[in-house]
C-alpha positions in Angstrom: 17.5 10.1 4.1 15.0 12.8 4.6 11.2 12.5 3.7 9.5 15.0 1.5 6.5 16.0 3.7 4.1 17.2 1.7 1.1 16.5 3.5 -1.0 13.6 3.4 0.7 10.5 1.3 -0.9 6.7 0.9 1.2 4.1 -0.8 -1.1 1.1 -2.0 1.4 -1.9 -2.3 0.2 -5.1 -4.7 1.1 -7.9 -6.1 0.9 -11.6 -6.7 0.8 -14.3 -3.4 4.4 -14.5 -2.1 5.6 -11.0 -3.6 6.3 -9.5 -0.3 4.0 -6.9 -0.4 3.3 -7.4 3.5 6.7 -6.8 4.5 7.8 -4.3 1.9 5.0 -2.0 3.6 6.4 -2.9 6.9 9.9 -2.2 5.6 8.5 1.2 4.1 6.9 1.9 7.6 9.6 1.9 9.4 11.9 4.3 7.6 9.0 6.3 7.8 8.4 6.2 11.3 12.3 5.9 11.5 12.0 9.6 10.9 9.3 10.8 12.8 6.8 10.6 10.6 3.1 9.8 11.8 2.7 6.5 9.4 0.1 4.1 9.7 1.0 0.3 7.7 -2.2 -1.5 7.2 -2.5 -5.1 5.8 -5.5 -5.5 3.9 -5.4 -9.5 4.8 -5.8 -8.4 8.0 -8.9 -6.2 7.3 -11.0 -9.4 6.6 -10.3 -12.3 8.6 -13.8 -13.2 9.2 -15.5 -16.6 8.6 -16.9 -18.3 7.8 -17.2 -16.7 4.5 -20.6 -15.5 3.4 -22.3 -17.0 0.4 -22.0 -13.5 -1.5 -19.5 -12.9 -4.5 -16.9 -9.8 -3.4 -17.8 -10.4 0.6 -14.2 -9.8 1.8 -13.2 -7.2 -0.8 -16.4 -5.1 0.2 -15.3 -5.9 4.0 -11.9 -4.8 3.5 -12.9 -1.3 1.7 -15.2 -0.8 4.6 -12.4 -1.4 7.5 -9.9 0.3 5.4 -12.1 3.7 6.0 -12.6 3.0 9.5 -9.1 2.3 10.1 -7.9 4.9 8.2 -10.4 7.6 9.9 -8.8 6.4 13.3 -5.2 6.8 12.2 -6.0 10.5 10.8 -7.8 11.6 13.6 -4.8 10.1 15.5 -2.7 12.7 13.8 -1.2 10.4 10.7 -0.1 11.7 7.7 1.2 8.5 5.6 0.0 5.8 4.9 0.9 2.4 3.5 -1.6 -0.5 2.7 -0.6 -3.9 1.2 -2.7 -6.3 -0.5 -3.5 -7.8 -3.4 -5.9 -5.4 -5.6 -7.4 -7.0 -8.6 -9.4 -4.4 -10.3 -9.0 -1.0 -11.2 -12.9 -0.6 -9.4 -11.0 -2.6 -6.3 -8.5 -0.1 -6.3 -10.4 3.2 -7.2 -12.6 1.9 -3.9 -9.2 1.4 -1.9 -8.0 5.1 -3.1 -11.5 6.8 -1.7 -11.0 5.3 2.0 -7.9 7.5 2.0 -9.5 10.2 2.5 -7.3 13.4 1.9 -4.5 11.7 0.5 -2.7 11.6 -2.5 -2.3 7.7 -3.1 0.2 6.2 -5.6 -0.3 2.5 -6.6 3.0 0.0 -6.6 2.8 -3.4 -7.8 5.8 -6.2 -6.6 6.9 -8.1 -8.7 8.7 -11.7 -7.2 11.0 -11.6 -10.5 12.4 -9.4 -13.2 9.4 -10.6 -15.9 9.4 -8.6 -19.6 6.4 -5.8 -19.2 5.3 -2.9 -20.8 4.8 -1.1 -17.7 2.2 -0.4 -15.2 -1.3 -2.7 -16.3 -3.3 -3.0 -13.5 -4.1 0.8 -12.4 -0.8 0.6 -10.8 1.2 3.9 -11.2 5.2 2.2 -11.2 6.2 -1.6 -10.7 9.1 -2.5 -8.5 10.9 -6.2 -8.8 11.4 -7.6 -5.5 14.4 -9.1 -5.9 17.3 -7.1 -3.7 17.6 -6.9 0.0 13.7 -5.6 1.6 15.9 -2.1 2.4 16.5 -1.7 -0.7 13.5 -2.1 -2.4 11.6 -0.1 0.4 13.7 2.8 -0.7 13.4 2.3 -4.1 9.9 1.9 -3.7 10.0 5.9 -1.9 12.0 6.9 -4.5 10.3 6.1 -7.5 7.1 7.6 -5.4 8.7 10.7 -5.3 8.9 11.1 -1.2 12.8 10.6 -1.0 15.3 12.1 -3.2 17.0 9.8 -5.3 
């Protein structure tokens, strides 16, 4: 399976609790790193696990865009070129602040769904939604696919 490298790429993975957005971007990591790609797989959970939680509506979202940037500013200068950050995003504004910490990259927007559900498409900001509901291989690589870095 061969990557398209086109320069910088983020991936932005959401969903509901218990969708497997966590380990679909670790899944999606590894066949990225699998072929020698710089990669960096960021959990936004991870980005905030500070407490006790300040009195102030939107603390740990405004945390997590501010980590996100740092992070991601260490990975880049690291020499990463992909990027894939999982987390629930519940706002277009959420997501349009998630999108500018990439700097440089050209971010798509999946959302996992736990079930095959009847939708019209993409409504959250999201630009394709993927059922998780296969094998975690498979759904990584349909998740590149539909993204447009592996051939189909």
């Amino acid at each position: 399976m061969a990557i398209m490298d086109t320069g910088c790429r983020g991936l932005l993975i959401s969903g509901g609790s218990g969708a497997g957005k966590t380990v679909t971007g670790q899944a999606i990591g590894g066949i990225l790193t699998g072929q020698l790609l710089p990669t960096a797989v960021i959990d936004l959970d991870a980005l905030a696990q500070y407490g006790p939680p300040a009195n102030q509506s939107g603390f740990h979202d405004r945390l997590k865009v501010r980590n996100l940037a740092a992070v991601w500013a260490t990975y880049r200068a690291a020499g990463a070129r992909f990027v894939v950050v999982s987390g629930v995003i519940e706002t277009s504004e959420l997501r349009q602040a998630y999108v500018g910490c990439l700097t440089g990259c050209d971010v798509q927007t999946v959302r996992l769904e736990r079930a095959r559900v009847e939708f019209d498409g993409p409504a959250g900001g999201e630009d394709f939604v993927v059922v998780n509901d296969r094998p975690l291989p498979k759904v990584a690589t349909e998740i590149l696919q539909i993204a447009g870095w592996i051939a189909a």
